[in-house]
C-alpha positions as CSV (number, residue, x, y, z in Angstrom):
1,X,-75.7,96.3,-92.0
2,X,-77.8,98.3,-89.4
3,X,-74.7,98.9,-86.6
4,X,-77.2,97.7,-83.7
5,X,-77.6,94.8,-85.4
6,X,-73.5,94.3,-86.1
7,X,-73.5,94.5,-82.0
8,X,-75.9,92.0,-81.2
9,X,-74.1,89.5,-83.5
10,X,-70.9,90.6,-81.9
11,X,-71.2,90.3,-78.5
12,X,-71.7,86.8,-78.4
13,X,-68.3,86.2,-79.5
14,X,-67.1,88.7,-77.1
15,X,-65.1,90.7,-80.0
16,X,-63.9,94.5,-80.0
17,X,-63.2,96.0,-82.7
18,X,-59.6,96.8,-84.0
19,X,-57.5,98.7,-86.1
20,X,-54.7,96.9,-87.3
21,X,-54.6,95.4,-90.3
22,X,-52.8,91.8,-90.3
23,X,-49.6,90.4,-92.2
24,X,-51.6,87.9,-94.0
25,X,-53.0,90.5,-96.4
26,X,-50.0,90.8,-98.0
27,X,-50.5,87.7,-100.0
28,X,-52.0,87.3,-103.5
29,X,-55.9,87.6,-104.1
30,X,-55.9,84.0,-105.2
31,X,-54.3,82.5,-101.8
32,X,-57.0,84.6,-99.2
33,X,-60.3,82.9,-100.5
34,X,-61.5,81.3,-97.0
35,X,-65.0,78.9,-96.5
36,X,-66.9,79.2,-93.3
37,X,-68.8,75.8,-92.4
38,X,-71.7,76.5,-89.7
39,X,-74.7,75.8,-88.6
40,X,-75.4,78.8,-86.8
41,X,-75.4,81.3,-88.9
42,X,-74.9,84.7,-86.6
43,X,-72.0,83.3,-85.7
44,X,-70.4,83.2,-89.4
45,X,-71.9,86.6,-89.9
46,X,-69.8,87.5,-87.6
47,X,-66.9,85.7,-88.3
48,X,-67.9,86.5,-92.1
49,X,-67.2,90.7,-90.8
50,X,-64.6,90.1,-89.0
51,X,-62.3,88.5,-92.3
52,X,-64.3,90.4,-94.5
53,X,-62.6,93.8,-93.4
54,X,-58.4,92.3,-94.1
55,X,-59.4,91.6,-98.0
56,X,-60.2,88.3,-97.7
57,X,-62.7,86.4,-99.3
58,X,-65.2,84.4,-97.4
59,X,-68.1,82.1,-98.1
60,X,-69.8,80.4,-95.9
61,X,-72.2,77.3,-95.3
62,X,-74.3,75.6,-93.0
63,X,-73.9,71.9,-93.3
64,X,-70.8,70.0,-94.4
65,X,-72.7,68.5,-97.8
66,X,-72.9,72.3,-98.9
67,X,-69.4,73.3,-97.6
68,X,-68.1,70.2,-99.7
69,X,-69.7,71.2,-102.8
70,X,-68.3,74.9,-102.5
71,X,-64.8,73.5,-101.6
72,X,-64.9,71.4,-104.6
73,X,-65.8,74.0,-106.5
74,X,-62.9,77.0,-105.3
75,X,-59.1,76.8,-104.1
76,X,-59.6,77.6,-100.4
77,X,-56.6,78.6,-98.4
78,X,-58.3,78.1,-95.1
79,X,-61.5,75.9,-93.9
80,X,-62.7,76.9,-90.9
81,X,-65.5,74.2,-90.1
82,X,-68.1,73.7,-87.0
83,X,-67.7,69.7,-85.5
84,X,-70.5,68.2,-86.9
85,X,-72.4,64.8,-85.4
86,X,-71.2,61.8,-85.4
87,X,-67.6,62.7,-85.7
88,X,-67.4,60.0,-88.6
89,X,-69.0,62.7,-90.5
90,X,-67.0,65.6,-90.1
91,X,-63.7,63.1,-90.1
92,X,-64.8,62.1,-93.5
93,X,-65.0,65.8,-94.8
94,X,-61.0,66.4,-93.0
95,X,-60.0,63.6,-95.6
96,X,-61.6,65.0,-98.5
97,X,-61.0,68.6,-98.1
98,X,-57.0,67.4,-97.5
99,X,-57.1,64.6,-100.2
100,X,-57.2,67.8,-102.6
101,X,-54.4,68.8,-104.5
102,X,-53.9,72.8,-102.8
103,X,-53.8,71.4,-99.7
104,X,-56.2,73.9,-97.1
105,X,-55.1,74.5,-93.8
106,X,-58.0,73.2,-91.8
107,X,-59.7,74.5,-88.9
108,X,-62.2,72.9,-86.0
109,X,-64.3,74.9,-84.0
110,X,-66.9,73.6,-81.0
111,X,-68.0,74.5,-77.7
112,X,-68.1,70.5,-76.7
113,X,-65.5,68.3,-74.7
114,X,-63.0,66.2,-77.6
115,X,-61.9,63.2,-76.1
116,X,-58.2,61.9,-76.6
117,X,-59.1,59.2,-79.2
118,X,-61.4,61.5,-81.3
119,X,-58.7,64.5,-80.9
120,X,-56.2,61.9,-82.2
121,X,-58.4,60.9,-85.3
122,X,-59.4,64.4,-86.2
123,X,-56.0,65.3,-86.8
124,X,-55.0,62.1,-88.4
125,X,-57.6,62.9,-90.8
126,X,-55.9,66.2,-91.7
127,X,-57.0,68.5,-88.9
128,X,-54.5,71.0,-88.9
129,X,-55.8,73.5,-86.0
130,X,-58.9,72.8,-83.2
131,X,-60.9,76.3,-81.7
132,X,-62.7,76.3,-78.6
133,X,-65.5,78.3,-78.6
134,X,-66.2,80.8,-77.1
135,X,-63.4,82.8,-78.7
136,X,-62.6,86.3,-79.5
137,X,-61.4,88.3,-82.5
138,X,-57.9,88.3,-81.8
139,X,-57.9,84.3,-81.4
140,X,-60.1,84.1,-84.9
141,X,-57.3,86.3,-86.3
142,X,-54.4,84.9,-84.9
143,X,-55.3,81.4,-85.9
144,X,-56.5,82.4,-89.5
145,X,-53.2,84.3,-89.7
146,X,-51.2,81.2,-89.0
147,X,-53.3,78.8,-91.2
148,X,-52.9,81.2,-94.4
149,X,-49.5,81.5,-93.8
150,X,-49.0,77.9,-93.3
151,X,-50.9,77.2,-96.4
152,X,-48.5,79.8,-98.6
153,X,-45.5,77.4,-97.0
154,X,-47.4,74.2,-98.1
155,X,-47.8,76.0,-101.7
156,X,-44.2,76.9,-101.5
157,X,-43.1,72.9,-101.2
158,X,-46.1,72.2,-103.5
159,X,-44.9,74.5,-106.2
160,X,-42.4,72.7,-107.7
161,X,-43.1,69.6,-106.2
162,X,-40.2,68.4,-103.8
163,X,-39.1,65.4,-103.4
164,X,-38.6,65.4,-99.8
165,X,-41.1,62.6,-97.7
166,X,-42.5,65.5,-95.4
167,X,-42.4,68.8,-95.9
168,X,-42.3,71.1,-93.1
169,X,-46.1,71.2,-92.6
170,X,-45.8,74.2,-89.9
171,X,-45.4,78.3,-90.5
172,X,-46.0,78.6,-87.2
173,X,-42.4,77.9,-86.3
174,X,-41.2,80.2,-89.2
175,X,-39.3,82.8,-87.4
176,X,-41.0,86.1,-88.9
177,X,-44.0,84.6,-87.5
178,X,-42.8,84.6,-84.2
179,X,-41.4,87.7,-84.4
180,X,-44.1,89.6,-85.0
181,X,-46.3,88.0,-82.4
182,X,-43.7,88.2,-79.8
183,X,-43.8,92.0,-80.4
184,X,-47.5,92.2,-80.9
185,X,-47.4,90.8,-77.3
186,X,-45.1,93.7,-76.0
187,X,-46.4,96.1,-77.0
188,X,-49.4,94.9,-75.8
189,X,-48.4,94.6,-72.4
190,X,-46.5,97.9,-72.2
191,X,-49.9,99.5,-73.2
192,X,-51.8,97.7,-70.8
193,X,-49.7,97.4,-68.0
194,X,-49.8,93.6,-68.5
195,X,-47.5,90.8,-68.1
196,X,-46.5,87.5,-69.6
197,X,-44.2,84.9,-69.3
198,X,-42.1,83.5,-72.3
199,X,-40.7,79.8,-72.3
200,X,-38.2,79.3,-74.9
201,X,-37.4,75.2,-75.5
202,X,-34.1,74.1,-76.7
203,X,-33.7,71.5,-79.1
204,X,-31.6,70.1,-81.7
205,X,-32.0,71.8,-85.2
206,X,-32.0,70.2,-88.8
207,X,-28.1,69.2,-88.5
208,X,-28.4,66.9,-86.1
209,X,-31.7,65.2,-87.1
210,X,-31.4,65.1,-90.5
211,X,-34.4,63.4,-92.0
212,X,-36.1,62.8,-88.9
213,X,-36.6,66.8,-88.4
214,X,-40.1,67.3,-89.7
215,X,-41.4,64.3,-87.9
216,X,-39.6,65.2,-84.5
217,X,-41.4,69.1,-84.5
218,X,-44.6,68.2,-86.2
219,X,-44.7,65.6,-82.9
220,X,-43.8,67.8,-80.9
221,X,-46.0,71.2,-81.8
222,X,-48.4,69.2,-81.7
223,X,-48.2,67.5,-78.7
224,X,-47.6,71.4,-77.2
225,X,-50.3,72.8,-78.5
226,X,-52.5,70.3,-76.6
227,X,-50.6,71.2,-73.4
228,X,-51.2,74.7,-73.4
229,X,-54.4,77.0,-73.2
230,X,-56.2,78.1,-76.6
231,X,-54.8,81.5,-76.1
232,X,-51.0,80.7,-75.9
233,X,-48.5,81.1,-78.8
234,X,-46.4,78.9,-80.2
235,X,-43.5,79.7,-82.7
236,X,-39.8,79.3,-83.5
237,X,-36.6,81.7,-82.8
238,X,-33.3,80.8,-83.8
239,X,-32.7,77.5,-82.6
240,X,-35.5,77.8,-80.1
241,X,-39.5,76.8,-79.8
242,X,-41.3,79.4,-78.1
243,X,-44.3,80.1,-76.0
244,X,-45.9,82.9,-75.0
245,X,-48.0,82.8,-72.0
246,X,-50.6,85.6,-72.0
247,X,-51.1,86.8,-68.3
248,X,-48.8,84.6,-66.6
249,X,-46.0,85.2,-64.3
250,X,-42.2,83.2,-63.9
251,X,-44.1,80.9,-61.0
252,X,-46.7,79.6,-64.0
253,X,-44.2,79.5,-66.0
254,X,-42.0,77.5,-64.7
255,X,-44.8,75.0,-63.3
256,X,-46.3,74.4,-66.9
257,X,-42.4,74.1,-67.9
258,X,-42.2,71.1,-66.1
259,X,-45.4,69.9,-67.1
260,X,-44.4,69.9,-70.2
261,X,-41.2,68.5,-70.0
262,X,-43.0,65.6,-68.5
263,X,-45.3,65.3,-70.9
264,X,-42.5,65.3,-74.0
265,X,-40.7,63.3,-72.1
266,X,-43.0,60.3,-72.1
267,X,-44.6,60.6,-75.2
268,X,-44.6,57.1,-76.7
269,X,-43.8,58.4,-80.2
270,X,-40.5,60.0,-78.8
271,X,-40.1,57.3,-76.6
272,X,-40.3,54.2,-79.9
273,X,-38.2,56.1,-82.0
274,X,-34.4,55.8,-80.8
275,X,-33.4,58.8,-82.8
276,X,-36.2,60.8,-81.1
277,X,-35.2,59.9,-77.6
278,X,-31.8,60.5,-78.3
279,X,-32.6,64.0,-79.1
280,X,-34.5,64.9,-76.0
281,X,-31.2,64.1,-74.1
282,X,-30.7,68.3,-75.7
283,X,-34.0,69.7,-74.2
284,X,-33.4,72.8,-72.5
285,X,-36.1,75.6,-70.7
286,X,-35.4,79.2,-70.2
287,X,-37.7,81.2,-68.7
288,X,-38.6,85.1,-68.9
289,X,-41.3,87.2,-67.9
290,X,-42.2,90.9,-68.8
291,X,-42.0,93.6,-67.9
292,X,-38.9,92.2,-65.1
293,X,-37.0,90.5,-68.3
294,X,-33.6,89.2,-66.6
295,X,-30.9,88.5,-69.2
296,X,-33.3,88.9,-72.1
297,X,-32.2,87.4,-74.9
298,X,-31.1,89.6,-77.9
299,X,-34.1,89.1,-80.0
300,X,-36.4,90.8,-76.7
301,X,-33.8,93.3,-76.2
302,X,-34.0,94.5,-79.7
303,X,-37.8,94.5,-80.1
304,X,-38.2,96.4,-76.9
305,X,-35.7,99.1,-78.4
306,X,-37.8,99.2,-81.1
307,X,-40.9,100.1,-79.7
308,X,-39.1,102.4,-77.5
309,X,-38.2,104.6,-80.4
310,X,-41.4,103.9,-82.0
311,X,-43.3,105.4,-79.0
312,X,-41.2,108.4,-78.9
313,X,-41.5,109.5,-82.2
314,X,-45.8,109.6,-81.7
């Protein structure tokens, strides 16, 4: 493709170019095929690029009657899909795309204002992830990272089938996962002479809510990823349910800390289920914020020693 031309399609989407490759790359050929559904096509061209150069393989389409009939016809690990008018029609294509048997980690993308009620139906239907345009590269990638690794955890309960009633239905809060973006996020700021703030929750682990624990987080993630902007991170480290807060300091971090503590707080499905209720009596917020970490928690203090060395030896 003519390079002027690669600019003009990438500047919309406000993307620089990188260098790294991603984790998700590392996964079999037949788990990385990924279906692009939208209208406008520059912006799949782009997106198309962008996915193109980690190894994956990507088709695309421009209305939801032709992403259907290519989704019918491959194993897709990821849909990432426009919001198509009326919303009936794109919540009937969430239930058919997740009604299949490989279960693909779904993706919404618009520019337009979701209501509550529709943001609640869209993920009843099987939305798994909603995108906010307009976006960068590094939030495509970090949100197609997550969905292909979420989708090689589905495959892992999948594959033998399990007999357990929900399946932990979110790599995000796989520790690796976190890991990685946590020192993604370092090194980041080191380089750039940025900061940001981490928030790590405390809650009860699989011990103490036995069956109830895949209901209690899948609430719960959800209900913080609609608390927080499109840009923040969510993920899990020993025992604790992290976010990372790009650009913030310990003042707006603490305020959206209790913000969300509200928020849990009085979330009717915690507050109808006794069990659920009983285990927010355990919440817990600590708060750090780089590069003035104060009693960093072993996990930072080790990541930071690591890039410390790493820098030293280039």
């Amino acid at each position: 493709m003519d390079r002027k031309l690669q600019e003009i399609l990438i500047d919309p989407l406000n993307i620089t170019m990188m260098e790294k490759q991603l984790p998700f790359l590392e996964m079999s050929p037949s788990k990385k095929a990924v279906c692009l559904v939208d209208p406008f096509r520059n912006v799949c061209q782009v997106e198309r690029m962008i996915l193109e150069e980690y190894g994956l393989e990507v088709d695309s389409a421009s209305t939801l009657e032709e992403g259907e009939r290519l989704c019918f016809s491959k194993n897709y690990a990821l849909i990432l899909s426009e919001f198509f008018f009326p919303a009936e029609k794109t919540l009937d294509f969430l239930r058919r795309m997740k009604a299949q048997g490989h279960k693909p980690y779904l993706i919404l993308s618009t520019s337009f204002f979701i209501d509550d009620a529709t943001h609640q139906r869209l993920f009843q239907a099987g939305l798994d992830d909603l995108l906010f345009k307009p976006y960068g590269r590094e939030t495509l990638e970090a949100h197609v990272q997550k969905g292909l690794e979420r989708h090689e955890v589905i495959l892992r309960n999948l594959s033998p089938p399990v007999s357990v009633a929900h399946p932990e239905p979110f790599g995000i809060l796989e520790r690796d996962y976190f890991t990685r973006t946590l020192r993604r996020e370092i090194k980041k700021a080191r380089r750039h002479q940025d900061r940001f703030s981490l928030i790590l929750l405390k809650l009860p682990g699989r011990e103490r809510l036995g069956t109830d624990f895949a209901g209690f987080y899948g609430e719960l993630t959800a209900l913080l990823r609609r608390s927080v902007r499109e840009e923040d991170l969510i993920g899990r480290e020993n025992g604790h349910i992290g976010i990372i807060l790009e650009k913030t300091d310990e003042r707006g971090s603490r305020i959206l800390g209790e913000r969300l503590v509200a928020r849990i707080q009085a979330h009717p499905a915690f507050q109808k289920d006794p069990s659920f209720r009983s285990a927010l009596t355990e919440l817990n917020l600590s708060y750090y914020t780089f590069p003035a970490f104060q009693d960093m928690p072993p996990l930072i203090a080790s990541l930071i020693e690591e890039i410390q060395k790493e820098e030293k030896t280039h």
